[in-house]
DONUFI-921715 format. One line per 8 residues: their letters; for each residue x, y, z of N, C-alpha, C. Coordinates in steps of 0.2 Angstrom, whole numbers, plus 5000, padded with zeros to 4 digits. Each point is the difference from the previous one (the first is absolute). Example, Ala and Ser with C-alpha at 12.3 -4.5 7.8 and 13.67 -1.06 7.14 Angstrom:
// residues 2
AS> 5066 4972 5039 4996 5006 5000 5004 5006 5000; 4998 5005 4996 5004 5006 5001 4996 5005 5003
This chain:
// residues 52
XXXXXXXX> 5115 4999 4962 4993 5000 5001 4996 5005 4996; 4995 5000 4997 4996 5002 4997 4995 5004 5003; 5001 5009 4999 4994 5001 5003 4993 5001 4997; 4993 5000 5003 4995 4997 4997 4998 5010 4997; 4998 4998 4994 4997 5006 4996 4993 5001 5003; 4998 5007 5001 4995 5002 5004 4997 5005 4994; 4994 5003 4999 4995 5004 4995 4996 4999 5005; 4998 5008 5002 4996 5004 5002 4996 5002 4995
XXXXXXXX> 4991 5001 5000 4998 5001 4995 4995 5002 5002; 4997 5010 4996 4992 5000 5003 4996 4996 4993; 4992 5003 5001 4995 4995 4996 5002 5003 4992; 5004 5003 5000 5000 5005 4992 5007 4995 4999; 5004 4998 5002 5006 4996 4999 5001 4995 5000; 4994 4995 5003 5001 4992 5003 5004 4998 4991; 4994 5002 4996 5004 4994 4993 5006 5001 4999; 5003 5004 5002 5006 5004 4994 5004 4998 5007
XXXXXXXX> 5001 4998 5006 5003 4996 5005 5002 4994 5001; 4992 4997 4997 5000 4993 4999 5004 4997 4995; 4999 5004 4993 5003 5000 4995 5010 5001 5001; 5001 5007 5001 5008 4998 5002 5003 4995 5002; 4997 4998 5008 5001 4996 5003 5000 4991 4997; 4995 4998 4995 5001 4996 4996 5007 5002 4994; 4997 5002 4999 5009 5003 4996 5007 4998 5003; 5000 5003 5003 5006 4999 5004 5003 4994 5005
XXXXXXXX> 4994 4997 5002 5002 4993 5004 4996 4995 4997; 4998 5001 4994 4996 4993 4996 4997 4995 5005; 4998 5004 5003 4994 4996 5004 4996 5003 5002; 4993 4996 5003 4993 5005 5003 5001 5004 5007; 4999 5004 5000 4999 5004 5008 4997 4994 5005; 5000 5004 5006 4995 4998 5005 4999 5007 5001; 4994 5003 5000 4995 5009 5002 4998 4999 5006; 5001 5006 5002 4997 4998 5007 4998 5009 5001
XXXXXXXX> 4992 5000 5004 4997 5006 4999 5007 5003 5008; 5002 5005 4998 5003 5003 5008 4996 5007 5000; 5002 5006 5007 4995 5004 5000 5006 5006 5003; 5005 4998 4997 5006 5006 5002 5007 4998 4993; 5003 5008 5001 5005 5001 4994 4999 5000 4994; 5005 5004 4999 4995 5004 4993 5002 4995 4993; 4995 5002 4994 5000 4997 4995 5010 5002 4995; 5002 4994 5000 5005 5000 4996 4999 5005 4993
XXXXXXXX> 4995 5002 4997 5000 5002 4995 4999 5007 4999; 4995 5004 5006 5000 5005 5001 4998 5003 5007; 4996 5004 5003 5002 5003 5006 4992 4997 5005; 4997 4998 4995 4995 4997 5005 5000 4994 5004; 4995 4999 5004 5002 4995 5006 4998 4994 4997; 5006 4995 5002 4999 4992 4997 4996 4996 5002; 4994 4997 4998 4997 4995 5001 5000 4992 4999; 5006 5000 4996 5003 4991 4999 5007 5003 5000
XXXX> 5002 4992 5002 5009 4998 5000 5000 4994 4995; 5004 5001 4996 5000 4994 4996 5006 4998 5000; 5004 4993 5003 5006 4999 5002 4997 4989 4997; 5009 4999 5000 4998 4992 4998 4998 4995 5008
């Protein structure tokens, strides 16, 4: 079973999450604005999930 890749991301990170996550699953996200849990990239609060 495959678990689904998840990227947290604040507004200074969306591309560079969106960008990975194409990278590495060759396909488009589906983003979704969330309003808890912090950005994968750095220590500020997440504003999107970008998961398939």
């Amino acid at each position: 079973m495959e678990t689904e890749k998840v990227i947290r991301a604040c507004r200074l990170h969306i591309e560079m999450a969106i960008d990975d996550f194409v990278n590495e699953e060759e396909s488009a996200p589906e983003i979704i604005k969330v309003q808890n849990g912090k950005c994968s990239y750095c220590v500020e609060e997440a504003e999107y999930e970008i998961k398939k």
